[in-house]
N, C-alpha and C positions, 0 to 999 in steps of 0.2 A: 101495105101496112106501114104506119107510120112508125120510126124507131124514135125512141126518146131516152140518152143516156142525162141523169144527174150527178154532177160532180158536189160531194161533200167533202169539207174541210177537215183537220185533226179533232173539230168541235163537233163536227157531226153537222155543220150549218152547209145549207146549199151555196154555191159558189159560182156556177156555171151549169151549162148545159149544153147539150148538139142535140138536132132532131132534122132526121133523114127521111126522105121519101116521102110518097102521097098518100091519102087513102081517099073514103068516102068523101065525095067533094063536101057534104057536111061537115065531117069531122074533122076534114083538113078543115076546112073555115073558123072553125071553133078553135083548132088549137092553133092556126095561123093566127088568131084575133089575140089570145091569149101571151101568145112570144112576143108579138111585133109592140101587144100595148105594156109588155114587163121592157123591153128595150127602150122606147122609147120614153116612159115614165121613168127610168131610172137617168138618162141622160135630160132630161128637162127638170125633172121634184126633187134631184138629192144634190147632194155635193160631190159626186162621182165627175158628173160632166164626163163629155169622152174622154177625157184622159183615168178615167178610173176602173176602165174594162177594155175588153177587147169583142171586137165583134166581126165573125168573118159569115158571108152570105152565097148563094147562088141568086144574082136577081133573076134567073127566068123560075124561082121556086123549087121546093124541096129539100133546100140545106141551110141552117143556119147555125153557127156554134158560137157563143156566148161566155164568157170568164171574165170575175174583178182580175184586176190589177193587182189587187193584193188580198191573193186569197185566205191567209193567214188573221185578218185583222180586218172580219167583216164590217162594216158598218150598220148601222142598226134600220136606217132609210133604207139603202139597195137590201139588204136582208129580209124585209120586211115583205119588199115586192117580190124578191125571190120564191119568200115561204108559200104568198099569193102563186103564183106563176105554179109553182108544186102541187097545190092544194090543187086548182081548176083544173090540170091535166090529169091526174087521180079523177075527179069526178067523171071527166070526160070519158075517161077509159073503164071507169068502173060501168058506164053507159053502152060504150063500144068496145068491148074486152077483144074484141076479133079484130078491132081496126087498129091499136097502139098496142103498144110495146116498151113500158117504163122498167130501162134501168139503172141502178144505182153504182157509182164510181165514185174511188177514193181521189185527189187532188195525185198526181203523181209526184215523186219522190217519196209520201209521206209513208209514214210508220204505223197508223193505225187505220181499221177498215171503215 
């Protein structure tokens, strides 16, 4: 099963994310296409560039965790793609309910859920 936590902000806005494990080589391919095209459009279309996230990976596959830089004071480009990246892995799993696993998390330190 593929695990999918969502990190939201004090605003309620996506921020980050981690997604562990395999499933369906389908449905891994879908949500692999999904991460890899919100990472990389957000370091080439916005004004993030890498220095405006962070990104750590397993390259033999299975892990990848994702976080702005400044998760307090989204920007409206990387936010955008994020909301995308959210929306498409809902579908996916409302498709394959048995293959993913979306959950939602607060930014840590923060004060509100």
């Amino acid at each position: 099963m593929i695990d999918i936590k969502i990190t939201k902000n004090n605003a309620g806005q996506t921020v980050g994310f981690v997604v562990k494990n395999h499933g369906d080589s389908h449905v891994c391919a879908a949500v692999s296409m999904l991460v890899i095209n919100t990472v990389n459009s957000i370091e080439s279309l916005t004004q993030k560039g890498t220095s405006g996230f962070k990104c750590d990976y397993n390259e033999n596959g299975g892990f990848i965790a994702f976080s702005l830089t400044d998760q307090l004071n989204r920007d409206a480009e990387a936010g955008l793609l994020l909301d995308a990246l959210v929306l498409g892995l809902c579908s996916v799993r409302d498709q394959h309910p048995d293959e993913i696993s979306i959950k939602l998390a607060k930014v840590e330190g923060s004060d509100s859920p």
